[in-house]
KOLGUKOL-43660 format. One line per field, with one value per residue: x negated, z, y negated of N, C-alpha, C in turn. Coordinates in steps of 0.1 Angstrom, whole numbers, plus 5000, padded with zeros to 4 digits. Example, Ala and Ser with C-alpha at 12.3 -4.5 7.8 and 13.67 -1.06 7.14 Angstrom:
BEGIN
n_x (4868/4872)
n_z (5078/5071)
n_y (5057/5022)
ca_x (4877/4863)
ca_z (5078/5071)
ca_y (5045/5011)
c_x (4868/4871)
c_z (5078/5079)
c_y (5033/5000)
//
This chain:
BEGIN
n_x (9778/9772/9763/9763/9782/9804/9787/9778/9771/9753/9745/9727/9730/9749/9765/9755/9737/9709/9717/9744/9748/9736/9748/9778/9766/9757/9785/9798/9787/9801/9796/9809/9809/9792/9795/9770/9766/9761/9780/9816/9832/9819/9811/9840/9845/9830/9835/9863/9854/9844/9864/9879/9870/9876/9861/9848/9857/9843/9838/9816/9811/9777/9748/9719/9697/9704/9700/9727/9747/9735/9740/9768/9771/9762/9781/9802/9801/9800/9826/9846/9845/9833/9801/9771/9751/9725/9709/9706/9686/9681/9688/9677/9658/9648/9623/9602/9570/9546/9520/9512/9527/9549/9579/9587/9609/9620/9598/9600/9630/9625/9610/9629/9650/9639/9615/9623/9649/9648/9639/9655/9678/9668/9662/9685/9700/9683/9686/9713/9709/9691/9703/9720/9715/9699/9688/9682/9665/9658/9639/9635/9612/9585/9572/9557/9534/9537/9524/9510/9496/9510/9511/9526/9543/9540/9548/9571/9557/9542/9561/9572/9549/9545/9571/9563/9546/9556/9578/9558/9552/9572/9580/9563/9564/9592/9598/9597/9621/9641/9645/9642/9621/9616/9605/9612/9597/9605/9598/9606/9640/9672/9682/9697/9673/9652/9650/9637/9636/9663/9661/9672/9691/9683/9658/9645/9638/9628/9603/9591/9587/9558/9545/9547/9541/9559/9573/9597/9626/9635/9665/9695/9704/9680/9669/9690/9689/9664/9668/9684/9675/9657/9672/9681/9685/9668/9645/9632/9608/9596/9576/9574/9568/9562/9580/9568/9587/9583/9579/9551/9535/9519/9500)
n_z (7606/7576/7565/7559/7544/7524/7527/7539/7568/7589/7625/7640/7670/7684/7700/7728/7743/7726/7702/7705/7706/7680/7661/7667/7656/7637/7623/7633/7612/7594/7583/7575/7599/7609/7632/7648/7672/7695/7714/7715/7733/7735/7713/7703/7720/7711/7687/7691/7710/7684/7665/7685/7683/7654/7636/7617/7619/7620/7638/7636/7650/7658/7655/7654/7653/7638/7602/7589/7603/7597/7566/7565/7581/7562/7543/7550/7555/7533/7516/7534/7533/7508/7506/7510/7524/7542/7573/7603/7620/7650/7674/7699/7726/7760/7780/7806/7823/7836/7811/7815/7829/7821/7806/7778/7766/7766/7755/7731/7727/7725/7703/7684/7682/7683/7661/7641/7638/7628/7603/7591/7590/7567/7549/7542/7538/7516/7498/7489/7486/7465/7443/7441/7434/7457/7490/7527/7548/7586/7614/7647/7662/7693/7717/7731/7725/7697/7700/7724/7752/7776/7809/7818/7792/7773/7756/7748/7734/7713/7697/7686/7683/7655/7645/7636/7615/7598/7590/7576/7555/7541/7533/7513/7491/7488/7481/7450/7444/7452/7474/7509/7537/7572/7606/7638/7672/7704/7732/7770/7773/7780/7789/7803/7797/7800/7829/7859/7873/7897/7902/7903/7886/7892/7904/7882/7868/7887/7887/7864/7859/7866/7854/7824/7803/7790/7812/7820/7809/7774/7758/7748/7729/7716/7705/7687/7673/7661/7644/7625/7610/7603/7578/7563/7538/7542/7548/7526/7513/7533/7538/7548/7573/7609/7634/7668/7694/7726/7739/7747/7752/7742/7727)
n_y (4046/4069/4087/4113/4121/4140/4162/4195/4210/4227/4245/4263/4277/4259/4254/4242/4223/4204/4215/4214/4187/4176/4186/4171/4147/4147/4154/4130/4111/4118/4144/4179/4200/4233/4253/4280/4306/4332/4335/4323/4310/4285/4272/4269/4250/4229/4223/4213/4190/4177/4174/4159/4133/4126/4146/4168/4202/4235/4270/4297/4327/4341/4361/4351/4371/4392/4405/4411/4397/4366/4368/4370/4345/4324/4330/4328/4299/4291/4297/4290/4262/4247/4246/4245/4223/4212/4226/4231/4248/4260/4278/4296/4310/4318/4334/4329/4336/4351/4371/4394/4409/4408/4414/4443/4438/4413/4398/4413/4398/4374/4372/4385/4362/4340/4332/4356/4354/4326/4326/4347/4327/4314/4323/4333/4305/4293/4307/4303/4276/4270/4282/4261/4236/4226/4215/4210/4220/4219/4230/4241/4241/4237/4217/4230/4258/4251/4227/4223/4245/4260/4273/4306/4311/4324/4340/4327/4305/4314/4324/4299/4286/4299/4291/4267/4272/4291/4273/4251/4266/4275/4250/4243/4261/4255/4233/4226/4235/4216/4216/4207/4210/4212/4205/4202/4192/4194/4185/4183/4184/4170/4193/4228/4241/4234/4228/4242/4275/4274/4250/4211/4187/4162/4167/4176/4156/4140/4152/4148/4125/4123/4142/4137/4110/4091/4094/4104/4131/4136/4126/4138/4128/4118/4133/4145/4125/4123/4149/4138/4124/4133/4153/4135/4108/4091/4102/4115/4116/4135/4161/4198/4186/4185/4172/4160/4150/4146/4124/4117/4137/4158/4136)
ca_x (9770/9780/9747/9760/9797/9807/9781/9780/9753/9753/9739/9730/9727/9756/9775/9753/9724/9703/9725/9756/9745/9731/9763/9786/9760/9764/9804/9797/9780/9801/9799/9813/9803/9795/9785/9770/9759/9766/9793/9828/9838/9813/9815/9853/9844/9822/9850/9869/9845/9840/9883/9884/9865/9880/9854/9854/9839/9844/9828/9813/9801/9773/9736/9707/9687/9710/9703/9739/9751/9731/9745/9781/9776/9757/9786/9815/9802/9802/9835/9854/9838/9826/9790/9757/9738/9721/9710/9695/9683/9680/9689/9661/9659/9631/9623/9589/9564/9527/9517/9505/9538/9564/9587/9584/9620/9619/9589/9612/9642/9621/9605/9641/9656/9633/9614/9631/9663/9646/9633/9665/9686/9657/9662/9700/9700/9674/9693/9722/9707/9683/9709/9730/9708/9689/9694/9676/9668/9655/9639/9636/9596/9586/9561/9550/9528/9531/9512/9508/9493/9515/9506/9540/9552/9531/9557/9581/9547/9537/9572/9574/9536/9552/9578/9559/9537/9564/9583/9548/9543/9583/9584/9553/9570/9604/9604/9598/9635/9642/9645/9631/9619/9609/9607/9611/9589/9609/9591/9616/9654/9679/9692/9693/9661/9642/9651/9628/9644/9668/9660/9684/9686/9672/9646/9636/9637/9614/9593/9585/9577/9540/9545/9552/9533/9570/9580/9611/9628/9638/9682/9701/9709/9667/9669/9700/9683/9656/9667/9694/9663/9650/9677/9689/9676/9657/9635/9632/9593/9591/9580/9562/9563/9567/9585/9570/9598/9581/9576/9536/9529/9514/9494)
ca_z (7595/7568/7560/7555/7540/7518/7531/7548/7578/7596/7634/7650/7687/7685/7713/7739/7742/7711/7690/7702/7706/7666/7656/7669/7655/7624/7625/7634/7601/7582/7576/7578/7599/7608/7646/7650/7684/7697/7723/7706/7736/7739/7699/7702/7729/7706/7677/7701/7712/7673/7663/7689/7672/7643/7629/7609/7622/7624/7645/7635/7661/7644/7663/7642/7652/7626/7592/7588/7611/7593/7558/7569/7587/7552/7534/7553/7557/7518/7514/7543/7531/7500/7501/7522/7518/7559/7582/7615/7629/7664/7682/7710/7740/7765/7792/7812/7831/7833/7802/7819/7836/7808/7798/7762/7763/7765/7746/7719/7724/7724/7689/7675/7681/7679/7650/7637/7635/7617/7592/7581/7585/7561/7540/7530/7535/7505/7490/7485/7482/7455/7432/7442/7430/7468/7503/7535/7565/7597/7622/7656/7669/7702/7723/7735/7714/7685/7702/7738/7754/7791/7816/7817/7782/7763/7748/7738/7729/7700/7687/7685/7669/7645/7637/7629/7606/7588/7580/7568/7546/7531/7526/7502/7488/7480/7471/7439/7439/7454/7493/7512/7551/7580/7618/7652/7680/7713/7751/7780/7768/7791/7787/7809/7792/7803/7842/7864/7884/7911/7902/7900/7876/7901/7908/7873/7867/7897/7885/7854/7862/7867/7841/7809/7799/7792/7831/7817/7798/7765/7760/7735/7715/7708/7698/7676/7659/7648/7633/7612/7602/7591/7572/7558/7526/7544/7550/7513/7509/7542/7535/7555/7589/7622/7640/7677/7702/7738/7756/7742/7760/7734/7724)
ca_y (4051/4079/4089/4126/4120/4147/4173/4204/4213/4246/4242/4274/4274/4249/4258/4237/4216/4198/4222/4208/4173/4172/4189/4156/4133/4150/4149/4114/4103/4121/4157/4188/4205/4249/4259/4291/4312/4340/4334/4323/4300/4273/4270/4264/4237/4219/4223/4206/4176/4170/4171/4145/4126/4126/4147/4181/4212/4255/4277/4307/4338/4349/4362/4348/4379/4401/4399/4408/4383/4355/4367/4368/4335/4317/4332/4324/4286/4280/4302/4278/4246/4248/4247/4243/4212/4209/4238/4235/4263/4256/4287/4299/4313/4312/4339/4327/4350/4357/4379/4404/4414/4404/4430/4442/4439/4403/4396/4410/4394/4356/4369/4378/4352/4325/4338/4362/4342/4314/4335/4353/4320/4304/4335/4333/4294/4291/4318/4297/4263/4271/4282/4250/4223/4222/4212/4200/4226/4214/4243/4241/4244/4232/4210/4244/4266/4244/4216/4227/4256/4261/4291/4317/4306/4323/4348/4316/4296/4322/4323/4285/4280/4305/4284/4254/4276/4293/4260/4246/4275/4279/4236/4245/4273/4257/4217/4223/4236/4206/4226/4198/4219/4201/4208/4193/4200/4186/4188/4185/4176/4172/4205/4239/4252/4228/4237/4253/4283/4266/4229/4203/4177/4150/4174/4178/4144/4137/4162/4144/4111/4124/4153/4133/4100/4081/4094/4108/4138/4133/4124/4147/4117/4112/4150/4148/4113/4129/4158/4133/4116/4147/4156/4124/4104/4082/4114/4118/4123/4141/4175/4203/4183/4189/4161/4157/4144/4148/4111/4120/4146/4167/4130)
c_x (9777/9770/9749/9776/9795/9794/9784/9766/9758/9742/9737/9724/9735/9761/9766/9740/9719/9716/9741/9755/9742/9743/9776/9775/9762/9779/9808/9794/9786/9805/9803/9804/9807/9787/9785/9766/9766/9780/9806/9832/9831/9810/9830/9853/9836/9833/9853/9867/9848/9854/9882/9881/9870/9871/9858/9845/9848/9836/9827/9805/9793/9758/9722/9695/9692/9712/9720/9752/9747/9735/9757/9782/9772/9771/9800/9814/9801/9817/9848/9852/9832/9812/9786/9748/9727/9723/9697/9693/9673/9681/9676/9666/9645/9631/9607/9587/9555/9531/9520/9517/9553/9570/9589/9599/9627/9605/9597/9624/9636/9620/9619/9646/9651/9627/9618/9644/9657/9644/9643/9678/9680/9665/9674/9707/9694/9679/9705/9715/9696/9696/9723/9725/9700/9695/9684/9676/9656/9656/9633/9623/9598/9578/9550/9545/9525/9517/9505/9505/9501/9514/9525/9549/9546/9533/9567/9570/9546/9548/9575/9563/9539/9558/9575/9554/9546/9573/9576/9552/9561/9583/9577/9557/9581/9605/9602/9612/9644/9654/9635/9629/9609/9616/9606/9604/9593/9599/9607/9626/9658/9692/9684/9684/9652/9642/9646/9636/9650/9667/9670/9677/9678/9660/9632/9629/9622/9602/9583/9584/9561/9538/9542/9545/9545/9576/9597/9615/9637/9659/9681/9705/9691/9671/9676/9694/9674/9659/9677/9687/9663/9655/9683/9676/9669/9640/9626/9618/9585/9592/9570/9561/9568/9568/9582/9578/9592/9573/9559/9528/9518/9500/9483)
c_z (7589/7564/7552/7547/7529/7517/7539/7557/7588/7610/7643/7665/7686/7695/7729/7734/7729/7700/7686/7700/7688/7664/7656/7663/7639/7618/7625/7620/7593/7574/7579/7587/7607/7623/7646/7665/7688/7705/7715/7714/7736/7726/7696/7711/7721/7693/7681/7700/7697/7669/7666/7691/7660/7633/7624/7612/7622/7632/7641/7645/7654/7656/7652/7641/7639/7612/7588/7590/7600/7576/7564/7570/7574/7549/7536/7557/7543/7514/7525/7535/7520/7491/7514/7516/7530/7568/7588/7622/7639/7676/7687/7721/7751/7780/7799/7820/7826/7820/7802/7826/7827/7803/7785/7756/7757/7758/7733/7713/7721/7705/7680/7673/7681/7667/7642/7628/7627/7603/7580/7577/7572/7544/7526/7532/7518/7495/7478/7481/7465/7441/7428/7447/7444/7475/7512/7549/7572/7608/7635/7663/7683/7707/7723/7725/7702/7690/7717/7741/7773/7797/7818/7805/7772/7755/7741/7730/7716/7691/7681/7678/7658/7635/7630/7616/7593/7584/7575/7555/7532/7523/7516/7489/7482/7476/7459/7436/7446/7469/7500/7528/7559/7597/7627/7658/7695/7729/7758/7775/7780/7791/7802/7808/7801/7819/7847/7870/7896/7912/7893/7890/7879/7905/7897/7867/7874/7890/7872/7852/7860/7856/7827/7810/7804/7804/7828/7807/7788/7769/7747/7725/7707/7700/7687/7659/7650/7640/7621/7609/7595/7575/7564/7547/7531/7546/7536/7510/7521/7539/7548/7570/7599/7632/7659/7683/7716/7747/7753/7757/7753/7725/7724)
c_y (4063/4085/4107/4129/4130/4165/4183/4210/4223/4243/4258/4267/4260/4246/4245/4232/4207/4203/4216/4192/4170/4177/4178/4150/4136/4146/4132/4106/4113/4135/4164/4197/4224/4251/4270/4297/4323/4337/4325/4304/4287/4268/4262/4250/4227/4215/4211/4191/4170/4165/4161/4135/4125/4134/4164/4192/4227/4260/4293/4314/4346/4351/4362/4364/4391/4398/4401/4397/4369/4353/4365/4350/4322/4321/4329/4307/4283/4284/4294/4262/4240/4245/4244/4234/4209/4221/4232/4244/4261/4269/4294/4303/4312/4324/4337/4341/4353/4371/4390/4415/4413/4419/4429/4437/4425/4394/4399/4405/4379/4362/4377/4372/4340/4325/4344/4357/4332/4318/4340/4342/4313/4309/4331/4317/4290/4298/4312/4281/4261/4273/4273/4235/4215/4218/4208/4213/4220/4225/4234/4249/4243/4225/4223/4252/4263/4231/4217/4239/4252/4274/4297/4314/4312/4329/4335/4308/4302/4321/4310/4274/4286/4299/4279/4257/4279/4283/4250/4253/4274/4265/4235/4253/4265/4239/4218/4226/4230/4208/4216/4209/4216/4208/4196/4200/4194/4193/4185/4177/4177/4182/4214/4242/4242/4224/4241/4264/4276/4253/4225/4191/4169/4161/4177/4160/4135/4141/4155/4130/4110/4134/4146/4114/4092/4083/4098/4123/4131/4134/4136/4139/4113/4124/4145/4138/4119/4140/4151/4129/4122/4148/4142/4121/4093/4089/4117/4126/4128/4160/4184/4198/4188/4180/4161/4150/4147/4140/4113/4126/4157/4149/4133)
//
């Protein structure tokens, strides 16, 4: 499939997990593509992966929580590439722990970077796409907070009902300038995040047999599909949503 041939799509939190996995699937169908995240090397590792493939990619070190960072990194993906038509803004982090004991320190690092960061990539994405005949972003919710309430999550939960809200509110806000903005909401991938402290894969695995309806966590290739749905023209009169992905756990 080509589905995205002659586009360009910008993946923060590229470097690993969903971020990297949608980034090759992108590459795959086609497009150019821009990994962002803080760390340099695990960006250059995904480069890599995509090359050898035959596919086309850069990596930008950029930290979504700085608006500076997130202009630079808009401005150096249209000035390499020449232009921005696909941004997923994926980048998150997640520190669990009763409420009640949570350090403010990390209560504010989940809501700059999960929030925060969406906000300002939204910002100088829309910035650029609006005055370049429109584009397609795709934000990164979660099971959690948007459709789930879970006990020690309840600092990443808020930032992540957040999300869903504020990519309701902008997709309202900007298709008339023909900015289509649409979310995912994934439950357990088969990433790190979704790890307990000290559990092994087979452990998590176990663990969700009885956890999750479908008895399984989600692959990085369901992840990656749906957000190329998202973003693709078969999506066309999808606006405002928010794409559950979680084996119907949130059912």
């Amino acid at each position: 499939m080509s589905r995205f041939t002659g586009k360009v799509a910008l993946v923060t939190g590229g470097g690993s997990g969903i971020g990297r996995a949608t980034a090759l699937a992108f590459a795959r169908e086609g497009a150019t593509v821009v990994v962002a995240g803080r760390q340099a090397e695990p960006l250059d590792q995904a480069v890599t992966l995509i090359e050898a493939e035959g596919g086309r990619a850069s990596a930008v070190p950029a930290d979504v929580s700085s608006s500076e960072d997130v202009a630079r990194l808009v401005a150096t993906t249209v000035e390499r590439h020449g232009g921005l038509h696909i941004a997923f803004n994926n980048a998150g982090v997640l520190a669990p722990g009763p409420l009640a004991d949570l350090d403010e320190a990390a209560w504010d690092h989940q809501l700059a970077v999960n929030l925060t960061g969406v906000f300002l990539c939204m910002r100088h994405e829309i910035a650029h796409m609006r005055a370049n005949g429109g584009g397609v972003i795709v934000n990164t919710a979660s099971n959690i907070g948007a459709h789930l309430r879970i006990p020690y999550l309840g600092a990443y939960a808020a930032t992540k009902a957040a999300v869903s809200a504020l990519t309701r509110a902008a997709a309202r806000e900007y298709i008339g300038e023909g900015i289509r903005i649409n979310a995912i909401s994934p439950g357990p991938v088969e990433t790190s995040m979704s790890l307990r402290p000290g559990e092994a894969e087979a452990d998590r695995a176990e663990r969700l047999k009885d956890a999750l309806p479908i008895g399984r966590a989600g692959t990085l290739a369901e992840a990656a599909a749906a957000v190329l749905w998202l973003a693709s023209p078969e999506a066309g009169f999808t606006v405002g949503h928010d794409l559950v992905i979680d084996g119907g756990a949130s059912a």
